[in-house]
C-alpha positions in Angstrom: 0.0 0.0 0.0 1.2 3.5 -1.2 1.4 6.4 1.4 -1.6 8.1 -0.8 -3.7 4.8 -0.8 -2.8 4.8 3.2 -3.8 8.6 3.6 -7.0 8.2 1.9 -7.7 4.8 3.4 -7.6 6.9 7.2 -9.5 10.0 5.9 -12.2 7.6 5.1 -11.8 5.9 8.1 -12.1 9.4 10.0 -15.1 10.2 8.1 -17.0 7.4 9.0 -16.1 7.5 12.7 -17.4 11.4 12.6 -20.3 10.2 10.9 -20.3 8.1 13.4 -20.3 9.6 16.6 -23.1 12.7 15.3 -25.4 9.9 14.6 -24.7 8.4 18.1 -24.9 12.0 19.3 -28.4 12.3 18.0 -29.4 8.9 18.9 -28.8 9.6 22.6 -30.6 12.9 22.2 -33.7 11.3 21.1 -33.5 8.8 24.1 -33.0 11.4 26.0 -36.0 13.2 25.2 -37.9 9.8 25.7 -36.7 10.1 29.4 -37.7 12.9 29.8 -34.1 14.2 30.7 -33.4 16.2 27.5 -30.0 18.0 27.1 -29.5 20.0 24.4 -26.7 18.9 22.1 -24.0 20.8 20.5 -20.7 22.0 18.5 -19.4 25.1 19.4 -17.2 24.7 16.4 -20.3 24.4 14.0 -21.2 27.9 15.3 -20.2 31.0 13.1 -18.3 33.2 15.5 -16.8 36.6 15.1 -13.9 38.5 16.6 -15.5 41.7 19.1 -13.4 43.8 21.2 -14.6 45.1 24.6 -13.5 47.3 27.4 -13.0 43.8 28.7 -10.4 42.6 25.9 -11.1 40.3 22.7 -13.7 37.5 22.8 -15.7 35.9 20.2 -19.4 36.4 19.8 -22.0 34.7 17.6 -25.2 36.2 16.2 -28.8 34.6 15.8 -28.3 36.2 11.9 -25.3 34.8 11.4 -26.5 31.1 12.7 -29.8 31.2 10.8 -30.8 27.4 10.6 -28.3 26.2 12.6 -29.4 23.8 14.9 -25.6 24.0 17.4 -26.2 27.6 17.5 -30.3 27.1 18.8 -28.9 24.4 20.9 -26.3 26.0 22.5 -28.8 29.0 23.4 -31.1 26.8 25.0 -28.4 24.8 27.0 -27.6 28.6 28.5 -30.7 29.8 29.3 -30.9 26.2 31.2 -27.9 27.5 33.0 -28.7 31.0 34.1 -27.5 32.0 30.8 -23.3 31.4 31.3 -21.3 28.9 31.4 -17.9 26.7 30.9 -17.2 23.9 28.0 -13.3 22.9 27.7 -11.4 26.3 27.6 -14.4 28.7 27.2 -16.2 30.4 29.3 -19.9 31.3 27.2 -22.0 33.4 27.8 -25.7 35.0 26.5 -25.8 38.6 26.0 -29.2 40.0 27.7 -29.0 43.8 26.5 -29.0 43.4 22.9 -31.7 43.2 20.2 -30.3 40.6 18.5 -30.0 36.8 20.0 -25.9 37.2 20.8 -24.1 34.5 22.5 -20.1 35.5 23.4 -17.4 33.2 24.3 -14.2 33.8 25.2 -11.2 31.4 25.8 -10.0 31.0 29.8 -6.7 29.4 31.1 
């Protein structure tokens, strides 16, 4: 086997484990619903963010216009309204802005 035949043989191999894993994703969603012990599921890097500058410093933020249709994005603003509207995942701390007049979520990367 070639190095080309062995780099395409893993990317397919990758492919099908990330297909994978958001259909396993999905599947414990839905039995999760069933239970009555619904989470809502997402991918903050399937949401469209865009560098903002505050009196704070730099952080990300990510607009309901922006997300149109995305389900991550309408997912990941009903997981922080279920959390008093901030939270932590991995290295970012996210949050929901309440004082604008569009739906804004910001995140912004901690140590």
């Amino acid at each position: 086997m070639s190095s080309e035949e062995l780099i395409d043989a893993l990317m397919d191999f990758c492919n099908a484990v990330e297909a994978g894993v958001a259909q396993l994703k999905k599947n414990l969603y839905d039995l999760m619903q069933q239970c009555g012990n619904a989470k809502p599921v997402w991918d903050l890097e399937k949401v469209k963010w865009e560098k903002a500058q505050s009196d704070k410093g730099e952080y990300e933020k990510a607009t309901a216009e922006a997300n149109k249709d995305n389900a991550d994005f309408n997912n990941l603003v009903a997981d922080l309204k279920m959390h008093g509207g901030k939270m932590r995942k991995g290295n970012f701390f996210i949050w929901l802005f309440e004082k604008t007049q569009e739906l804004t979520v910001g995140r912004k990367r901690v140590k």
